[in-house]
C-alpha positions in Angstrom: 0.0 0.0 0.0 1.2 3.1 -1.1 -1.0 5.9 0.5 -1.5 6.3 4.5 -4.2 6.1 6.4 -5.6 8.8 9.8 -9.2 6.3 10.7 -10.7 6.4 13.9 -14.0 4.7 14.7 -15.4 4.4 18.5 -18.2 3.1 20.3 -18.2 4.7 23.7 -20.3 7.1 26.2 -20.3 11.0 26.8 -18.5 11.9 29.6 -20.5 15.2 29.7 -22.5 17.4 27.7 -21.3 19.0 24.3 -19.7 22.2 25.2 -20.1 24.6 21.8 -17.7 27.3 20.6 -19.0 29.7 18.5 -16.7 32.1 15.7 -17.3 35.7 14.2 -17.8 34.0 10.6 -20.6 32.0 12.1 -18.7 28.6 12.3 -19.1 26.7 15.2 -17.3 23.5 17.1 -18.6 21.2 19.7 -16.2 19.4 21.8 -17.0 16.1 24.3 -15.2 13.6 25.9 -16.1 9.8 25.0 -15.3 7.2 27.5 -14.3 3.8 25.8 -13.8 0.6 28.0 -11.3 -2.3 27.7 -12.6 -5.2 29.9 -10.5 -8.5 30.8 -10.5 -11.2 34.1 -7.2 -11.3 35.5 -6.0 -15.1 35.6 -4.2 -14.9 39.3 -7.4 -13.3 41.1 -10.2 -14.1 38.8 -11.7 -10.4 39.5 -13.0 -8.8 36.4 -11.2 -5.8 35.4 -12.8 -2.8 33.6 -10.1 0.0 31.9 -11.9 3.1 30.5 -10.1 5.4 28.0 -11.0 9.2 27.3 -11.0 10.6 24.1 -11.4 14.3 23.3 -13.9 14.8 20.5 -14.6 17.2 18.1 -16.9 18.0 15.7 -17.8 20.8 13.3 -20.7 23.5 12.3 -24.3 21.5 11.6 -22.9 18.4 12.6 -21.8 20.0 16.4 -25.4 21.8 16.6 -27.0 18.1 16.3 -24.7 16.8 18.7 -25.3 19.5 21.1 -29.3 19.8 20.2 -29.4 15.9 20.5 -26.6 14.4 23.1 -26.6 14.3 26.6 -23.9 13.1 29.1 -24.3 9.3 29.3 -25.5 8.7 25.7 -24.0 5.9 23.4 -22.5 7.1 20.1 -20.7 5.7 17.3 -17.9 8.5 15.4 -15.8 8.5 13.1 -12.7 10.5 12.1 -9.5 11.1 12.0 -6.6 11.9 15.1 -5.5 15.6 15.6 -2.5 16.8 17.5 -3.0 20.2 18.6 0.1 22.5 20.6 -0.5 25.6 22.7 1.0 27.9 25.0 -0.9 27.5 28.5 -1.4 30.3 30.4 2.0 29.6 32.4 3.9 29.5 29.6 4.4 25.9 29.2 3.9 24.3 25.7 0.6 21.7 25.8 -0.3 19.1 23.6 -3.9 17.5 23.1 -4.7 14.1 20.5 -8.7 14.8 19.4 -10.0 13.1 16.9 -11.9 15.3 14.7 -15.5 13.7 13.6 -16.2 12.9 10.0 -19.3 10.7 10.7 -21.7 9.4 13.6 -24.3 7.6 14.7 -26.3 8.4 17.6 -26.6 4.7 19.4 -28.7 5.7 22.8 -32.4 5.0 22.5 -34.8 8.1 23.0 -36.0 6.8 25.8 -32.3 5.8 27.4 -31.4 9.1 26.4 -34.4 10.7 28.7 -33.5 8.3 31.5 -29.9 9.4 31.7 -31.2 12.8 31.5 -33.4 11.9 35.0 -29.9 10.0 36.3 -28.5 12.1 39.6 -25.3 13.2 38.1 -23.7 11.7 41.0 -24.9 8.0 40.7 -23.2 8.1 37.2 -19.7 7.2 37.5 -16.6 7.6 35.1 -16.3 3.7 34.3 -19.3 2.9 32.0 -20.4 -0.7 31.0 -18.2 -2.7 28.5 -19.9 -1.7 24.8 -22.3 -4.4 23.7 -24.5 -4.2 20.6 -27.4 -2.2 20.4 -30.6 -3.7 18.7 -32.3 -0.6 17.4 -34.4 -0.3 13.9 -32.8 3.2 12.1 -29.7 4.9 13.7 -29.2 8.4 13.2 -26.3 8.7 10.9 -24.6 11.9 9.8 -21.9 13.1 7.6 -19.7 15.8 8.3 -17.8 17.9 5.7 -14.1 18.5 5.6 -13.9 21.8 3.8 -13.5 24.0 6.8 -10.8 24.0 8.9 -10.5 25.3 12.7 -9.3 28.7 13.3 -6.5 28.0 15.6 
């Protein structure tokens, strides 16, 4: 294979609501963590073992008012994209560095009604660690291309 490749698909829960970012030209970018988890028994204790990963999400104009208009903390979603790095200068002067991965497609996977009862959910009875991912049986997801033509403005 000649060419390269920058794919990223995940099946994983908000880890809070979309928080939105609005610019002069009237673009816009919603940003989201998604928790991912890794489960395994470990062979000396036989206890099951649960990992969770965070991933910083991002997604752009239409497709981030959806998101926003449509997800809630808690909700299952399936995106795809590719992997960012991003540098800045923090406030302190030091050099940061974030990986997002910046949404090209997604599918909402949360029922209406799951979504409405993690909506109802005391915020603290939810904890980081979600369930391991298992299929969803559900008639017509809620899929939804996003366009590459614009570029963030940092």
């Amino acid at each position: 294979m000649s060419g390269t490749l920058n794919k990223v698909m995940l099946i994983g829960h908000l880890g809070d609501e979309v928080k939105m970012h609005y610019f002069e030209g009237g673009g816009c970018i919603g940003r989201f963590p998604l928790a991912t988890n890794d489960s395994y028994t470990n062979k000396q204790t036989g206890e099951r073992v649960v990992n969770t990963e965070w991933h910083n999400i991002v997604v752009r104009n239409k497709a981030a008012e959806i998101c926003e208009k449509y997800l809630s903390k808690g909700d299952k979603v399936y995106v795809e994209g590719r992997l960012k790095n991003r540098q800045w200068q923090g406030e302190d002067g030091n050099t940061r560095y974030t990986t997002e991965i910046q949404v090209t497609d997604f599918t909402f996977l949360s029922t209406k009604q799951e979504s409405q009862s993690n909506a109802t959910v005391n915020p603290s009875a939810q904890q980081a660690v979600q369930p391991p991912v298992q299929p969803m049986q559900q008639s017509a997801p809620q899929t939804h291309s996003v366009d590459d033509d614009d570029d963030l403005p940092f």
